[in-house]
C-alpha positions in Angstrom: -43.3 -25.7 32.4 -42.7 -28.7 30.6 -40.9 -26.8 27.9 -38.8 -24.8 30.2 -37.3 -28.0 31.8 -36.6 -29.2 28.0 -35.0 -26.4 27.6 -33.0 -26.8 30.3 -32.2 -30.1 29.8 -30.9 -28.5 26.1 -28.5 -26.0 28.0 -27.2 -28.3 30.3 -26.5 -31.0 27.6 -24.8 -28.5 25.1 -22.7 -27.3 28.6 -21.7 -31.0 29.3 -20.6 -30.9 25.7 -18.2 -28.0 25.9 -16.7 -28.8 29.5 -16.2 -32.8 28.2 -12.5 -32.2 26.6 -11.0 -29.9 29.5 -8.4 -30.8 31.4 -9.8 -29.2 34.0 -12.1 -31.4 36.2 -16.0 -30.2 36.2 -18.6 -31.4 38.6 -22.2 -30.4 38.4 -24.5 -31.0 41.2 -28.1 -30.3 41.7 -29.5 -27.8 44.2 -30.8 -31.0 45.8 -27.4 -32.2 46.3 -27.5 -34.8 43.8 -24.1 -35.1 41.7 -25.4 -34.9 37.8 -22.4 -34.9 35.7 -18.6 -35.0 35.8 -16.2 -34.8 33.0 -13.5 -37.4 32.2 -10.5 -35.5 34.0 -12.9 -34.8 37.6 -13.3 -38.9 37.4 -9.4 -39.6 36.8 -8.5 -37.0 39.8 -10.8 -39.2 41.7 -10.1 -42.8 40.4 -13.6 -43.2 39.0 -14.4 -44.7 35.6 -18.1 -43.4 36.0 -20.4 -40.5 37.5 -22.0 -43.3 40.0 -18.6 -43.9 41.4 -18.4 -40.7 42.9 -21.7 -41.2 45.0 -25.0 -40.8 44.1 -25.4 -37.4 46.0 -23.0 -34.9 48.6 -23.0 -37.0 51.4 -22.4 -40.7 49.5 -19.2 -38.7 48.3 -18.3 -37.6 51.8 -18.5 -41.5 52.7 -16.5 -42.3 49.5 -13.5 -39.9 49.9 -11.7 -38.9 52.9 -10.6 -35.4 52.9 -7.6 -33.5 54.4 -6.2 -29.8 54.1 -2.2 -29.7 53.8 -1.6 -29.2 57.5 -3.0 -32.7 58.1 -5.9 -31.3 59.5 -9.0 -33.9 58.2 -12.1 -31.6 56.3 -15.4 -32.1 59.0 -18.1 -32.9 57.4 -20.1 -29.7 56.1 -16.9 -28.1 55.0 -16.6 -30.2 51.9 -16.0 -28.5 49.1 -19.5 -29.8 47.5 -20.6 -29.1 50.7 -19.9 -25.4 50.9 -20.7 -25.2 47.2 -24.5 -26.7 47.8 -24.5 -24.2 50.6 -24.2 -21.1 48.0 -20.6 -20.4 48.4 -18.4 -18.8 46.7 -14.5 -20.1 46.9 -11.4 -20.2 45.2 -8.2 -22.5 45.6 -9.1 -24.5 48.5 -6.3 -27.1 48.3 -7.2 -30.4 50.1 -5.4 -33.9 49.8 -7.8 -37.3 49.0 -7.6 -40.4 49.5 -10.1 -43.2 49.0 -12.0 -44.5 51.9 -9.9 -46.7 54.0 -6.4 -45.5 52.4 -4.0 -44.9 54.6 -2.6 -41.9 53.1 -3.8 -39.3 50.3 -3.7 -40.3 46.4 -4.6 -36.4 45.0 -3.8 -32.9 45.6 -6.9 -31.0 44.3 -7.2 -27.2 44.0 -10.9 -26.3 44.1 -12.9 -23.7 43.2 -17.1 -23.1 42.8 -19.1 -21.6 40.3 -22.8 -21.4 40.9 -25.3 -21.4 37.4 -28.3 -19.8 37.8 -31.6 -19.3 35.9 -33.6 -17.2 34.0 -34.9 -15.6 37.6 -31.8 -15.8 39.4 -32.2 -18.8 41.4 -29.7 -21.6 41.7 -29.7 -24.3 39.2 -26.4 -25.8 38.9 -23.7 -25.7 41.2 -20.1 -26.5 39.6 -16.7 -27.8 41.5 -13.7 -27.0 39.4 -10.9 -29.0 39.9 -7.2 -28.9 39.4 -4.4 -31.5 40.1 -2.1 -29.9 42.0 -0.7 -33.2 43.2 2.4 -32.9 41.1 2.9 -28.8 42.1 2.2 -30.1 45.9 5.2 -32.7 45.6 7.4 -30.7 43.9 6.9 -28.1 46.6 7.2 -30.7 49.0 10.5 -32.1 47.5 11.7 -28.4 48.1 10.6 -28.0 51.6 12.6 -31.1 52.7 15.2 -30.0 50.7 15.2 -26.4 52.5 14.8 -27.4 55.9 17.3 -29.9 55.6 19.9 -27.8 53.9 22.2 -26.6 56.3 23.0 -23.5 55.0 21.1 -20.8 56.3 18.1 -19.2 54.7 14.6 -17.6 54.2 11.9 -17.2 51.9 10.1 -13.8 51.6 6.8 -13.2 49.8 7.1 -10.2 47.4 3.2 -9.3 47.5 3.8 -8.0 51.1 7.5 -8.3 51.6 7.2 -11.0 54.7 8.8 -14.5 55.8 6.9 -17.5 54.7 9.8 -19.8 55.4 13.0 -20.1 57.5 15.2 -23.3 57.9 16.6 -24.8 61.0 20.2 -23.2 59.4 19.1 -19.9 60.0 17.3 -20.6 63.1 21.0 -22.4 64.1 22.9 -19.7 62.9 20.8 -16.5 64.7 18.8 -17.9 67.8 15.6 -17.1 66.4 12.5 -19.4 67.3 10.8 -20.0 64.3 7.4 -18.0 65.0 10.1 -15.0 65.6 10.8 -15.2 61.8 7.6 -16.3 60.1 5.0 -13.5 59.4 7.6 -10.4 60.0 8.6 -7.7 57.6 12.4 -8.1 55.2 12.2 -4.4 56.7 11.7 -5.4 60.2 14.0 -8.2 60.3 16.5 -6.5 58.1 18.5 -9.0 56.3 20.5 -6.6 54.5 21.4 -4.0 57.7 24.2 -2.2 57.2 24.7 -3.4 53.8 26.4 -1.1 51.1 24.5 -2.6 48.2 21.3 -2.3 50.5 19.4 0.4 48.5 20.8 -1.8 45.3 19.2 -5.2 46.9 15.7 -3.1 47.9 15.3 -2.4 44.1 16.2 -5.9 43.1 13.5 -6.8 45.7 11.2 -5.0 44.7 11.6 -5.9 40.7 11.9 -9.8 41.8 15.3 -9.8 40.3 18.1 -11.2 41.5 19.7 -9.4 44.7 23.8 -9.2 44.4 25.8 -10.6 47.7 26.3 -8.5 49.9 28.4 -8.4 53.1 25.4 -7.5 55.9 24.9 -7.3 59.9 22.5 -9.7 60.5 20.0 -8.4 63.6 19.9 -10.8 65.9 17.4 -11.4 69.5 19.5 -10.2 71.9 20.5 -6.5 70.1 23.6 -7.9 68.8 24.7 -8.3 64.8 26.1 -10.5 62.8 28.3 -10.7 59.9 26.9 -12.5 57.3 26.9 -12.1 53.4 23.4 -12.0 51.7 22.3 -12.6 48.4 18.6 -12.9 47.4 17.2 -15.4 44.1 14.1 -14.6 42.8 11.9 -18.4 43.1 8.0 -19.0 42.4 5.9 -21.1 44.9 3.0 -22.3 43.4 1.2 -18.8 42.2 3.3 -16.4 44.8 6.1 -14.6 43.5 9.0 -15.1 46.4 12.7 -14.1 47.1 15.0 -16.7 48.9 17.4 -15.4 50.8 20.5 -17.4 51.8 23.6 -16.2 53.8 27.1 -17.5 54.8 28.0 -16.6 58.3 31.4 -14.6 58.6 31.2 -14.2 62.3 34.7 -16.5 62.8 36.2 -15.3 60.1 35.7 -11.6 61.6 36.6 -13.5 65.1 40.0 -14.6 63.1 40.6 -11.6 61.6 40.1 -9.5 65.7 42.3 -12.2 67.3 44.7 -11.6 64.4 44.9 -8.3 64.1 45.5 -8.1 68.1 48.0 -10.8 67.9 49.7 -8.5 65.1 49.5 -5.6 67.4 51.6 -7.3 70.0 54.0 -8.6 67.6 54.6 -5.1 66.9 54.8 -3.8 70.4 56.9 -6.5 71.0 59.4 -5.9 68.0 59.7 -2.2 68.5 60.6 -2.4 72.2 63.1 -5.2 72.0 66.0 -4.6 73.3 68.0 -6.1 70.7 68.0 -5.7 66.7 66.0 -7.3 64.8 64.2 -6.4 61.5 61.8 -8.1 59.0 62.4 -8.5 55.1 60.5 -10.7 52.3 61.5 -14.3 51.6 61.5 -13.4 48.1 64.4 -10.8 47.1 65.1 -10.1 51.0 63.7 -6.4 51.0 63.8 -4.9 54.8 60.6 -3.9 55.7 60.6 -3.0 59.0 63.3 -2.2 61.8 63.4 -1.6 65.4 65.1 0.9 67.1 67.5 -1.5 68.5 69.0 -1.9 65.1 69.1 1.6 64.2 71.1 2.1 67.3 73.4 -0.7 66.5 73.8 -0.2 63.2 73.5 3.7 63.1 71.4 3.6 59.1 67.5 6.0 59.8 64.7 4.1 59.2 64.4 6.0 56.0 67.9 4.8 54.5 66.9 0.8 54.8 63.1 0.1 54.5 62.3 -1.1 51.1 65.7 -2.0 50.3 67.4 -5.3 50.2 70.7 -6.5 52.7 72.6 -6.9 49.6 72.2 -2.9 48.7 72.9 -1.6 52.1 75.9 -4.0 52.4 75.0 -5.2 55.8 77.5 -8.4 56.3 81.3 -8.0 56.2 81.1 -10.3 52.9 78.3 -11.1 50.0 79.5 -15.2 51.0 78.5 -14.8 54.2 75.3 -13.1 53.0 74.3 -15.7 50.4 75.0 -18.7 52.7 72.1 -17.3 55.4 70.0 -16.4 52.2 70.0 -20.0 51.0 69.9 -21.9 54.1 66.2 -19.6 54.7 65.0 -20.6 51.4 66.4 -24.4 52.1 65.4 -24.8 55.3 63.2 -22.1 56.5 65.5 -20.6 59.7 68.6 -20.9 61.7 69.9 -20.6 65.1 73.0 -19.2 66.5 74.9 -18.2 63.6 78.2 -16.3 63.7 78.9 -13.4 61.4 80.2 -9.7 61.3 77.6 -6.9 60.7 78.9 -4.1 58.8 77.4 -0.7 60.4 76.9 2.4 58.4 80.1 4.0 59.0 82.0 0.7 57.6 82.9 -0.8 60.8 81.7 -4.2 62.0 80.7 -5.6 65.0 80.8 -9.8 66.2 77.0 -11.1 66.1 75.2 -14.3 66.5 72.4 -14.1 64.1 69.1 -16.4 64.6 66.3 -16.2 61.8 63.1 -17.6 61.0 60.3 -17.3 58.1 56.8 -16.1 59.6 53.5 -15.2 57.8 53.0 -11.4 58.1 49.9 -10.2 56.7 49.3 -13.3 54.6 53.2 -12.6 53.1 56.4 -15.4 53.8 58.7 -13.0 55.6 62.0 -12.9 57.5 62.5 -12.3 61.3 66.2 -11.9 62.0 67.4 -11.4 65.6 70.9 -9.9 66.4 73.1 -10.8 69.6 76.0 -8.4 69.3 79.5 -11.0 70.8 82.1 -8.6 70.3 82.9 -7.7 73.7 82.7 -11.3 74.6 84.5 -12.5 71.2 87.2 -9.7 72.7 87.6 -11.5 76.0 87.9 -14.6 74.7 90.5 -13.8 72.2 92.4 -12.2 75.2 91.9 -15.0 77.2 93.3 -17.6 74.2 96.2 -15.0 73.9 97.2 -15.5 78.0 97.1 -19.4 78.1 99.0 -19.2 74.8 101.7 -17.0 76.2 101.5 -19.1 79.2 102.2 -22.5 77.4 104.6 -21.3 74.9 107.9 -22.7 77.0 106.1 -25.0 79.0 106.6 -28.2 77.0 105.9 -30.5 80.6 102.2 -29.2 80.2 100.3 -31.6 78.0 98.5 -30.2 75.0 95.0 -31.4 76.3 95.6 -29.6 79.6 95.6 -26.7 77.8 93.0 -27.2 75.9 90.7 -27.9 78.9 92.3 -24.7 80.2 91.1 -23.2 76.6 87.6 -24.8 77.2 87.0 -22.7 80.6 87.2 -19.6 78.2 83.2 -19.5 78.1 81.8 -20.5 81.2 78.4 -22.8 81.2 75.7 -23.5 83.4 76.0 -26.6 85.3 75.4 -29.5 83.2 76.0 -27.9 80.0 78.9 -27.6 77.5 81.0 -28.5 79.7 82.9 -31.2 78.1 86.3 -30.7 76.4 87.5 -31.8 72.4 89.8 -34.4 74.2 87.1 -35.9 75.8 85.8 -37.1 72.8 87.5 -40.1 70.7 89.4 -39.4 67.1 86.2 -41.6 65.3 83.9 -39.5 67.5 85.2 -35.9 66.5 85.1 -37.0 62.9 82.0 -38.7 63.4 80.8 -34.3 65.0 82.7 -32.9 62.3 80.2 -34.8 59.6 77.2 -33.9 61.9 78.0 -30.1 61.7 78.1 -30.1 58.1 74.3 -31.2 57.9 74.7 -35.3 57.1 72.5 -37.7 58.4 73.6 -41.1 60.0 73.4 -42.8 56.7 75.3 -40.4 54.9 77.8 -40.2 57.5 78.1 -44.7 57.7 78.7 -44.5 54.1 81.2 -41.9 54.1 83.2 -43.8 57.3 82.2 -47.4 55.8 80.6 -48.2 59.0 77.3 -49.5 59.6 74.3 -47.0 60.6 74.0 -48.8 63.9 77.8 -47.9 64.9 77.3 -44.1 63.3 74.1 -43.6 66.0 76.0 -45.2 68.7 78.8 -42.9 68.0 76.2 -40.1 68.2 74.1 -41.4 71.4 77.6 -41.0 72.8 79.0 -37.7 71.6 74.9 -36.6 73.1 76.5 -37.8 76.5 79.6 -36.1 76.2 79.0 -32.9 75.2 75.7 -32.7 77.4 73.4 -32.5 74.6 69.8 -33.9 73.5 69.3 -33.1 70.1 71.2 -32.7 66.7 70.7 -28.8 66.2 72.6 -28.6 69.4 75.4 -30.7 68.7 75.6 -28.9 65.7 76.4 -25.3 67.2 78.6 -26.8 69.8 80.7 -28.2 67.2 80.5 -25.0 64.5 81.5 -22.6 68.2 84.6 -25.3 68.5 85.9 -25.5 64.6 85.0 -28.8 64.1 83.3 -28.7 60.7 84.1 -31.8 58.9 85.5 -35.0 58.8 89.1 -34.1 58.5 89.1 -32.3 61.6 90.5 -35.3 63.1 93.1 -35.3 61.3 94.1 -31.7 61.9 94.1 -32.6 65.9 91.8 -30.7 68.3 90.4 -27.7 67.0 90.4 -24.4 69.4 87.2 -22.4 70.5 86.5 -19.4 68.2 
């Protein structure tokens, strides 16, 4: 007897001896529940410079150390590691969190495991913890939790060993409706995150190699039946010993909204642009090529649809003159649009017909193009002209008639609604029609003071006033109401009163 023990004592010496230098940390405790031995790194894991400080036995450790798995949950006494290990069980990586008695929050992470030594026949003789500091692992995966959940991009974590959902942030949760214990637990096959997908068969492979899996646009299935447009991509990550996939998405639900509203809203732009009832056509910013026109110009102008798309204005000759031409081209590159202008369109068969064109730059299928709008005048342009010719014929030996009577008589040519236009050239001072003429030709009130060498103050008085006259509100207005009546320029004034085109 006494020379088995001896020999035991030999064994468990020479054992001591190899398990001293591992970093591991290994504690032996008796059958009796006595703790024998610990090794340097099982004393720094606990903050213990000797084997006494742990406790003489089990239960002086249980009072020592305060125990706690990761879910906050404390360890009852009896589920101690030692505990369970004195018991004759068998265990691998339990992870608990300990603090010293008293603290107020845990100091370790330990990942535990048991080993039990027996003897020659069988029976228990040493019972081993093996210990690992996992406190820096725990904190890192801490520090990536926090991160996770707080990230507001939307995402999930999938174990590979059985393709499920360990994780979801409150981004995806946001972004789908899903309460969390929807997500956690189920399949990457039964919540599909890659439905629809045509990389999917590409991204199950890459999921099943742990490799990275490639974005791809997806429709996310979401609790009520419906789907959602959202691109995928997969990143193979490792958390603690499990090989996992995190999946993160971008949602394109508004930019699908964006792109339904516009292509509806591009829909009735066309309706509306084929059934007008008066010409119009579309043609790039850059080089003016026609691309579209409506049957309203076809009519008007008598060219096929075939014989102007994809050409420019300047090969189909469509103005009376290249000037008048280049003088709309530049003002839509200078300024962007125009209202009311006067030209001659030159049809197909070389005839021309009096218009007022309008234009303005729009974005067509993310392209800067041209929408020009035709009002044809001629018949009116023809009755005016007539009109002119009578009250010309009528004044020509009537020298008791004064000039502005018949230029009043000229005015009533084109009749207004109430209110508007209504004003004749005499009613407007010599300073005030040259003050117009400078107006029309684009000049601001500075420019126009120091062209008249008057102050800015007099120039917008002169302006607020010519507004009143002419029943106006804004400049773009008085602007066509003095390019309709001649007045173009400062030395209109000195030419007298200009007639009414």
């Amino acid at each position: 007897m006494a020379d088995r023990l001896a020999a035991q004592t030999v064994e468990r010496q020479q054992l001591q001896q190899i398990i001293a230098g591992l970093t591991e940390g290994v504690i032996l405790i008796d059958p009796d529940q006595t703790i024998a031995w610990a090794n340097r790194a099982a004393l720094v894991m606990h903050g213990a410079r000797e084997v006494s400080d742990l406790g003489r036995d089990v239960d002086e450790y249980r009072r020592r150390y305060q125990l706690r798995y990761r879910n906050h949950h404390a360890v009852d006494e009896g589920a101690y590691p030692a505990d369970r290990v004195v018991a004759g069980e068998m265990f691998t990586d339990v992870v608990v969190e300990v603090a010293r008695a008293g603290a107020a929050e845990p100091e370790w992470v330990h990942r535990v495991r048991s080993l039990v030594l027996t003897d020659g026949e069988g029976q228990p003789d040493c019972l081993v913890l093996i210990v690992t500091d996992a406190t820096d692992e725990m904190q890192a995966i801490e520090r990536f939790e926090r991160a996770f959940n707080a990230n507001p991009a939307p995402a999930l974590i999938c174990r590979i060993s059985d393709l499920r959902f360990i994780r979801v942030n409150q981004g995806f949760l946001d972004m789908t409706g899903y309460a969390r214990e929807a997500v956690i637990g189920r399949s990457v096959y039964d919540l599909d995150v890659m439905a629809g997908a045509d990389k999917r068969e590409v991204g199950k492979a890459r999921l099943a190699a742990w490799e990275t899996v490639p974005q791809m646009e997806a429709s996310l299935p979401l609790p009520g039946g419906e789907t959602k447009l959202v691109i995928a991509a997969g990143q193979p990550i490792e958390m603690g010993d499990e090989r996992c996939m995190l999946f993160t998405f971008a949602d394109l639900e508004p930019r699908r909204k964006a792109e339904t509203a516009l292509r509806n809203s591009e829909e009735k732009f066309a309706k509306t642009f084929r059934l007008a009832p008066v010409p119009m056509k579309i043609s790039t910013l850059d080089g003016f090529r026609i691309l579209d026109v409506n049957e309203a110009f076809l009519k008007e102008t008598g060219w096929s649809i075939e014989e102007v798309v994809g050409r420019s204005t300047a090969e189909i000759e469509l103005w009376d003159t290249a000037a008048t031409r280049r003088r709309q081209e530049r003002e839509l590159v200078e300024t962007g649009g125009f209202r009311g202008y006067e030209a001659k369109l030159k049809k197909k068969d070389g005839t021309t017909a009096d218009c007022l064109v309008s234009a303005e730059t729009v974005r067509i299928g993310g392209e800067v193009c041209v929408l020009d709008v035709f009002q044809d005048i001629t018949v009116r342009k023809t009755s005016e002209l007539e009109l002119v010719k009578a009250i010309e014929e009528a004044l020509a030996d009537t020298s008791w008639l004064s000039r502005s009577v018949m230029e009043k008589l000229a005015n009533m040519r084109s009749p207004q609604p109430e209110g508007q236009g209504r004003s004749s050239l005499v009613d407007l001072t010599a300073k005030e029609r040259q003050v117009l003429g400078l107006v029309s030709q684009g000049l601001d009130d500075t420019e126009i003071a120091e062209k008249l060498f008057l102050s800015r103050n007099t120039v917008r008085n002169h302006v607020q006033r010519i507004y009143a006259k002419i029943g106006v509100h804004r400049r773009s207005e008085a602007i066509v109401w003095a390019r309709e009546r001649g007045i173009v320029g400062a030395e209109a004034e000195r030419r007298g009163p200009a007639r009414k085109r």
